[in-house]
C-alpha positions in Angstrom: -8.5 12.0 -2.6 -7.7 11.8 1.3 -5.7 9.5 3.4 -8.4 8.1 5.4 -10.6 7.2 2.0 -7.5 5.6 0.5 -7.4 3.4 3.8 -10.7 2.5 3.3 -10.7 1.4 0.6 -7.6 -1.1 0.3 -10.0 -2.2 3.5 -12.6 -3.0 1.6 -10.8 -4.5 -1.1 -8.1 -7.1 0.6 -9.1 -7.1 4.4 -10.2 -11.2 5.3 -12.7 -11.6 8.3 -13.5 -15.0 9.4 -15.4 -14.3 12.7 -13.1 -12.2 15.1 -10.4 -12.5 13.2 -8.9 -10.4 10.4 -6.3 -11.2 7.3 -4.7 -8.1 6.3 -1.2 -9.5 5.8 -0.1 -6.7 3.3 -2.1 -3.9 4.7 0.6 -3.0 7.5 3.4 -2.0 4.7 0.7 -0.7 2.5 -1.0 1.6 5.3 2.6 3.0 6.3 3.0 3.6 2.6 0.4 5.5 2.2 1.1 7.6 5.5 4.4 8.5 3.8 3.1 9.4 0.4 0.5 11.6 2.3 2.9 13.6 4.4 6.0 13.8 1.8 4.0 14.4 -1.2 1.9 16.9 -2.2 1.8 16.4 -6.5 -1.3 14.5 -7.3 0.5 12.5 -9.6 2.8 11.1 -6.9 0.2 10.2 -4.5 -1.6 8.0 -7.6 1.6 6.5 -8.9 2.3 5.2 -5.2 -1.4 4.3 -4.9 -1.6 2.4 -8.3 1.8 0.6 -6.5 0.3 0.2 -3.7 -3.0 -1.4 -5.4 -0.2 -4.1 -7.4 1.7 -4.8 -4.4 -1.6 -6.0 -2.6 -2.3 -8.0 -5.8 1.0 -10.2 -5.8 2.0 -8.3 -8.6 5.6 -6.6 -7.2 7.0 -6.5 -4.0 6.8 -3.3 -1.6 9.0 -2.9 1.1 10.9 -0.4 3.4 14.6 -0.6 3.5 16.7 1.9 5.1 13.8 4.4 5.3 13.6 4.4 1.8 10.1 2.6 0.0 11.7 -0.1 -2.3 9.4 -1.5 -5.5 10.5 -4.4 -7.0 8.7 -7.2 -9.6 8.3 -10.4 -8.2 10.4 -11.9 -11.4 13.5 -9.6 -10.3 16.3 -10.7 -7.5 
């Protein structure tokens, strides 16, 4: 499992194209997600628990964000 096929594929999956122009509204927190799994984890486990996150965020299912350098996960039902 490497970075750059984990990028790919969330490319694949949730990347718009209409002409010249690409949708990837989510794929900016997602991609510097990943890049911070990758170079602060090295347990398997972690990376696919952040992936599987990662692969729910892009779905609408929770929120993902960054605050105060620290990756935040929250359900869309939660304040």
């Amino acid at each position: 499992m490497t970075l750059e096929k984990e990028i790919s594929k969330l490319l694949k999956k949730y990347l718009k194209q209409d002409g010249n122009v690409c949708y990837a509204e989510k794929l900016f927190v997602a991609k510097s997600v990943l890049l911070w799994v990758y170079e602060n984890n090295k347990e398997q486990k972690a990376i696919k628990y952040y992936i599987g996150e990662i692969d729910r965020y892009l779905n609408g299912e929770i929120t993902l964000y960054w605050e105060d350098g620290t990756i935040r996960i929250r359900k869309d039902n939660q304040e």
